[in-house]
N, C-alpha and C positions, 0 to 999 in steps of 0.2 A: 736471733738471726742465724742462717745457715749460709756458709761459702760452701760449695763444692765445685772439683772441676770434672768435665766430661772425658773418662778417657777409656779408650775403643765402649763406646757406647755405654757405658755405665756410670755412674756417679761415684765420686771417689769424694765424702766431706773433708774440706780441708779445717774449718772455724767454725765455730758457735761461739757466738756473744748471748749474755741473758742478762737481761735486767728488769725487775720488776718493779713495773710504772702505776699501778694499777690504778690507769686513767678512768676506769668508773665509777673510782670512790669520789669524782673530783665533781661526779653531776649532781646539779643538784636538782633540788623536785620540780625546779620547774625547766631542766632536761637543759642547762645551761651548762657546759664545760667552767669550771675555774680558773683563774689566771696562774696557778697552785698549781693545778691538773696539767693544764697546758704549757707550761716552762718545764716540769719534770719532763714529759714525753720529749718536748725542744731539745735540752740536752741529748737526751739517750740518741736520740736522732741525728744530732751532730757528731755524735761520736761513731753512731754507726758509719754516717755517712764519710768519716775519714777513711774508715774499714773497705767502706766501696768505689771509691775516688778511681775514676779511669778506667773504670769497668764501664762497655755499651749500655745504653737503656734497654737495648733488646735481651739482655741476660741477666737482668734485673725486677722482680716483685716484689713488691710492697703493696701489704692490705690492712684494710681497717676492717674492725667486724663491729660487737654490738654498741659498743658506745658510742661510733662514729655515726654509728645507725640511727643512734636514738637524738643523738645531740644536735640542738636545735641550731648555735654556735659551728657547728661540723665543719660546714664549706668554709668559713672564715681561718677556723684551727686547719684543716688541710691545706690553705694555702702556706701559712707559713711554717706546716710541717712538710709539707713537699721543698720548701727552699731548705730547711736544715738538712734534711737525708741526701738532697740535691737529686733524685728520683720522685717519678710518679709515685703516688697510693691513692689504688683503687678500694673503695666500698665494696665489700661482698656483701651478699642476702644470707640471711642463718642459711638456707634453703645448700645454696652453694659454698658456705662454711662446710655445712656439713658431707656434702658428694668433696672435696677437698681434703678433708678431714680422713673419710674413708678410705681414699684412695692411697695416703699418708700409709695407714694403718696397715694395708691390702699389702704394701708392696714390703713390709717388715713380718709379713706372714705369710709361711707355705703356702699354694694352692690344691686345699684337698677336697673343694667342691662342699664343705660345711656350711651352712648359714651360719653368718654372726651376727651377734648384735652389738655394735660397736659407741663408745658411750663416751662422750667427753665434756667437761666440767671445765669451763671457763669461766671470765668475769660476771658478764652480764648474759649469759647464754648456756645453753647446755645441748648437745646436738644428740640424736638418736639418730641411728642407722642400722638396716638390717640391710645386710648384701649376701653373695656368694663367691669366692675369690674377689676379681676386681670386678666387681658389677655390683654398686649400689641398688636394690631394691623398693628400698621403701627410706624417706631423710625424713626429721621433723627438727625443728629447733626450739626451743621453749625459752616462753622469758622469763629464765633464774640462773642465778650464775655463785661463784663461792663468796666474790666481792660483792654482789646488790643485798645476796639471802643475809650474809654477814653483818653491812651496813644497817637493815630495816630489824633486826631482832638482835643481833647484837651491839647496839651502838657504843654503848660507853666500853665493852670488852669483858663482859660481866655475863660468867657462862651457867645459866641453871636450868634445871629438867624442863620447866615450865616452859623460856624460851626455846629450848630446843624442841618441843613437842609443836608447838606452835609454828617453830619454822621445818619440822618435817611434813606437817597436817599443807603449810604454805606450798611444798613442792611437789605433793600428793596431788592438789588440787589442779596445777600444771600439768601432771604426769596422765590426771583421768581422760581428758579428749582422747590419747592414742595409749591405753590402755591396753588395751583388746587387740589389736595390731603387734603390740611389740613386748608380749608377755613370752612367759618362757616356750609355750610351743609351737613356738612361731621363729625360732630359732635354735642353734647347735650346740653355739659358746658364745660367752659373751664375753666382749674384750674392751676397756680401757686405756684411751689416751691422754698425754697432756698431764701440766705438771701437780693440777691437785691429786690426780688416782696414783700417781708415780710417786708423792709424798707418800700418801696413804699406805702403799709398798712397801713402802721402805720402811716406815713406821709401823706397821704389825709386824715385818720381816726382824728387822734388828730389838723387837721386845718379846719378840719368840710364841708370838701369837698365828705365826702362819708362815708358810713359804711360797716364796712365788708367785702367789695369785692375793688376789686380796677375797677371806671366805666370811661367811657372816657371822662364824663367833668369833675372827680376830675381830672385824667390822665391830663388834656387838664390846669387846672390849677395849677397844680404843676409844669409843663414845662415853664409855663409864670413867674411863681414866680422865677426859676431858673434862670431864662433872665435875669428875673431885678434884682435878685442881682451879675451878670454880673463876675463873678470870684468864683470857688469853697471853696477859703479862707473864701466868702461871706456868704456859705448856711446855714442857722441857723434856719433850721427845726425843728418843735416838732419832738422829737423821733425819729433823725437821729444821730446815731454814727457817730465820728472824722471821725473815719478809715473807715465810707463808704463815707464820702463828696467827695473824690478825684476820684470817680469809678460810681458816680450817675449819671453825663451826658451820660456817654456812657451807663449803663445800662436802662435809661429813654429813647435813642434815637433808643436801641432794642426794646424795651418794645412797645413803638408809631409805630415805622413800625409793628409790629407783628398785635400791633392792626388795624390797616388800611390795609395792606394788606391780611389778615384772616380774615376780617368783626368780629370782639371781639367788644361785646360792655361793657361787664361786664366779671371780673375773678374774682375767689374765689382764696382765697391764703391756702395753705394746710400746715400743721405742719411737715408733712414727706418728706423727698427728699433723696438723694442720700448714708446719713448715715446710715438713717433708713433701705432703702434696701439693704445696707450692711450686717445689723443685721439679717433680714427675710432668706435671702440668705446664709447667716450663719448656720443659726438654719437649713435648709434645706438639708445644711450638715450634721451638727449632727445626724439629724433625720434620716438619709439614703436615704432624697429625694434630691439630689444633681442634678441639673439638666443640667449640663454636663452631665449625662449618658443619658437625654432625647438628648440633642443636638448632641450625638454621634450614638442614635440610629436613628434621622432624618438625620442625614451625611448619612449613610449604605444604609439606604433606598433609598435616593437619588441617590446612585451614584449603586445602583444595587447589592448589597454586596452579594454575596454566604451567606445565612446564616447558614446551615450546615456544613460549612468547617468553618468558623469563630468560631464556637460552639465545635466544634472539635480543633482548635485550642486553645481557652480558657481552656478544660480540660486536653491537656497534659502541656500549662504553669502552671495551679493550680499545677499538679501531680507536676513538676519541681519544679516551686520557693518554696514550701512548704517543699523542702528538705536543702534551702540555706538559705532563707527568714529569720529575715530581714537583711539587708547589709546596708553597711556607712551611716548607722545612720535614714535610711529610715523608717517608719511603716509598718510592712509586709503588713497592709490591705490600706495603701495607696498603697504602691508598686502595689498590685494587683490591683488596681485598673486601674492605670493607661496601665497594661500590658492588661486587659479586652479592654479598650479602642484601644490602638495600634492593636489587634488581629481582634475589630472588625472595624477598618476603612485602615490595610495595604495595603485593594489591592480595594478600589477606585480607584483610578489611573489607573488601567483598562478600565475603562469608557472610558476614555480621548483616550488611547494607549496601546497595550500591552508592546510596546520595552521601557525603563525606565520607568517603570510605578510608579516603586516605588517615581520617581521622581516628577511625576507629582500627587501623593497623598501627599507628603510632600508640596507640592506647594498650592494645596486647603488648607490642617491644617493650614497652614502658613496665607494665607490672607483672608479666608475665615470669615465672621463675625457666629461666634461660641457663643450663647448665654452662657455665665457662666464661659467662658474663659477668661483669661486675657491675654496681650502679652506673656507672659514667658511659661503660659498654653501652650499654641499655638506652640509656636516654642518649648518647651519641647516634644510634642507629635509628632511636624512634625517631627524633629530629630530621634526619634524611628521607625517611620514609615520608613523615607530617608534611614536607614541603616539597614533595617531589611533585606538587600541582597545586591548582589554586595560587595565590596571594603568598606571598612572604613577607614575616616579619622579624625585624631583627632583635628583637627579645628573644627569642629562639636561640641565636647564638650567643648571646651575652650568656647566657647560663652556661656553655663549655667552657672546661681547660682551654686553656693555650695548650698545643696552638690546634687544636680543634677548634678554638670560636672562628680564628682566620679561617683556615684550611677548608672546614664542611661548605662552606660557601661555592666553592671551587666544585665540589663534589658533587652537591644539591647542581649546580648547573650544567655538569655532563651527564646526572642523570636525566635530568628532566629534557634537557635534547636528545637522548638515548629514548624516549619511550615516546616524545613527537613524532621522530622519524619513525618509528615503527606503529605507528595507529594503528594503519589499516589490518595488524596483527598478522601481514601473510608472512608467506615463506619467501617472495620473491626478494633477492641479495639487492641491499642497497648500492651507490653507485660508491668511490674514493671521494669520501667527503673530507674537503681539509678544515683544521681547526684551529685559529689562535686568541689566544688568552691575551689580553693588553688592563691596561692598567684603566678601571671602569669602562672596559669594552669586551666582547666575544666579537669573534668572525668566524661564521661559516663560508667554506667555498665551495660550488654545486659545479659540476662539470657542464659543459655549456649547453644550454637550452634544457636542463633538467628542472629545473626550477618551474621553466616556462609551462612546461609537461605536465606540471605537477603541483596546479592552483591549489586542491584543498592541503596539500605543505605548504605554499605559501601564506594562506591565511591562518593557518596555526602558528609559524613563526610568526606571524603580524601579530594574533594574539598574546604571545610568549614575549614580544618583545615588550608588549605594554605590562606583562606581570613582574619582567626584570628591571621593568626601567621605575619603577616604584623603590626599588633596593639601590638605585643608582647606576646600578648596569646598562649600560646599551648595545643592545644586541644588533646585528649586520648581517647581512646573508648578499651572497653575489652570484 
């Protein structure tokens, strides 16, 4: 964990806490968390979480990456790891680990217009990236990491050539799909995040094997010296931490295939990784440059979005929520935010199809890799999209956080009157529509004789009212 505070625009860290939990030794084959696994992380969490006590949620991340990913148990452990840190934690996709990851890295290295290729070595994941300053290029995430490659060939802590040939051939075979993409000339430098390459450093640096960078004859003799002392019990490295001995062969036997199959002759290890671009991505928020609304206006783009009907949809939601705004416990300027969003990607799904199209727009939000999104992001926004017509159903919501399952509801219904009143897709300004939220009720108020005026709106809310009043909603219009 990183504190820092914001001062004239800069990041000043004030604490790091580190503890290694290594929650992926706790899954097991059949991708179940342990009750072992899950009480370790509880702790760390409770402790972090006195670290963060009275601090906003909006100044506040927390993420899970591959284990959370993979663990079937997941949703169950994140509920009662969200009450010990007493914050959210969202799911990232390796995808967005790794754009995270580099942007961590980006911002603890000059900008001299070099490509790099920026490489980090986690539990259960290993991320690649080639960018240019701050502009990731090309991410890939693979699934191996120092704890799974560790566990599956090293079990018992019994370290010989065979095993380790076997678990370099294991991360070669990883590495071959983007081979050819992210060998060496396809990039400047390569660089190094995160706390196995930073062992690694440290440990060819203080046995005088190398300075600075990590080069493939320190590499080449830090693997031999591993051999011969033949058991992880054994390893008694300068400036290797307990708690990385048990996770070094697997992360040295990533580390060697990356170099041999990407031609790496020398890496620089960088100070930043995945926390850090936590932070940057934070502040980015703050600052109103949130780049979910870049990724949402690249979705539109892509999939062909009407942008005057979206813009029209956007100004009679403002006109709306601004009369109800906020509700169960939402920030109205979050709320809007998110309904900005939902308005400008509901009708992608056109691309695809027009008959359930809505369906097929909840289906891109959902697995689409969404720079800035997290899982929950994702299937938050697919959800509003999915029900912004047709039928609702409340299985739908039972699968958000609180207080998203409340709140989208709320959401879901000033959209979906936001894009009735606007069918006829003109340009012509609607009239001061009032709007009140009652407890199992909406009211619409239409200025006098507009309604009368304006038969086919009346027989869409006629329809509309009989889709809400299936969720218990009843709708009113005067």
């Amino acid at each position: 964990m990183i504190v820092a505070n914001l001062r004239k625009g800069e990041l000043v860290v004030l604490d790091r806490l580190r503890e290694m939990v290594r929650l992926g030794a706790g899954l097991t084959p059949a991708r179940q968390l342990t009750p072992e696994s899950q009480q370790r992380a509880i702790d760390c969490l409770q402790r972090f979480g006195q670290r963060l006590r009275g601090m906003p949620p909006s100044s506040v991340r927390a993420v899970g990456t591959n284990t959370l990913r993979a663990a079937r148990n997941g949703a169950e452990f994140l509920f009662i790891a969200e009450q010990a840190l007493g914050y959210p934690i969202e799911i990232i996709s390796g995808i967005e680990e790794a754009r995270l990851i580099y942007q961590g890295v980006a911002k603890s290295l000059a900008c001299d217009g070099r490509r790099r290729l920026v490489m980090d070595i986690g539990g259960g994941s290993t991320e690649y990236i080639i960018g240019i300053d701050g502009n990731p290029l090309q991410k890939e995430s693979l699934q191996m990491g120092s704890v799974s490659i560790s566990l599956i060939h090293f079990p018992d802590g019994k370290i010989t050539a065979k095993r380790f040939k076997h678990a370099v051939l294991a991360a070669q075979t990883e590495l071959e799909p983007i081979e050819n993409s992210f060998r060496s000339d396809a990039w400047d430098q390569a660089v190094g995040a995160s706390g196995t390459l930073r062992s690694v450093q440290k440990v060819i640096s203080a046995s005088g094997w190398g300075r600075d960078t990590i080069n493939l004859e320190g590499l080449n003799r830090l693997i031999d010296a591993m051999l011969s002392a033949g058991h992880m019990d054994r390893l008694s490295f300068p400036d290797l931490s307990a708690d990385r001995r048990a996770i070094l062969p697997g992360g040295l036997a990533i580390l060697y295939a990356t170099f041999n199959s990407l031609g790496i002759r020398a890496m620089e290890v960088s100070d930043g990784a995945l926390r850090e671009g936590l932070l940057y991505d934070l502040l980015g928020r703050i600052n109103h440059e949130d780049i979910r609304s870049r990724t949402v206006a690249a979705l539109a783009s892509r999939y062909h979005v009407d942008q005057e009907h979206a813009a029209r949809i956007r100004t009679t939601l403002h006109h709306l929520a601004r009369q109800v705004l906020p509700l169960h416990g939402i920030d109205s300027e979050i709320a809007l935010q998110w309904l900005d969003w939902a308005a400008e990607l509901h009708e992608i799904g056109l691309d695809i199809a027009h008959s359930q199209y809505h369906k097929h727009g909840a289906y891109i939000i959902q697995n689409a890799d969404l720079p800035g999104f997290s899982r929950q992001d994702q299937q938050l926004l697919a959800t509003i999209v999915r029900a912004h017509r047709r039928k609702l159903q409340a299985k739908w919501f039972k699968e958000l956080a609180a207080p998203w399952d409340e709140a989208v509801k709320s959401l879901i219904f000033l959209l979906r009157l936001s894009i009735l009143l606007n069918r006829s897709r003109r340009s012509a300004p609607l009239p001061d529509i009032g709007l009140k939220f009652a407890l199992g009720s909406i009211e619409l108020f239409f200025p006098a004789g507009w309604i009368d005026a304006h038969p086919l709106t009346a027989a869409d809310l006629e329809i509309e009212a009989g889709f809400l009043n299936g969720t218990g909603m009843l709708l009113r219009y005067s």
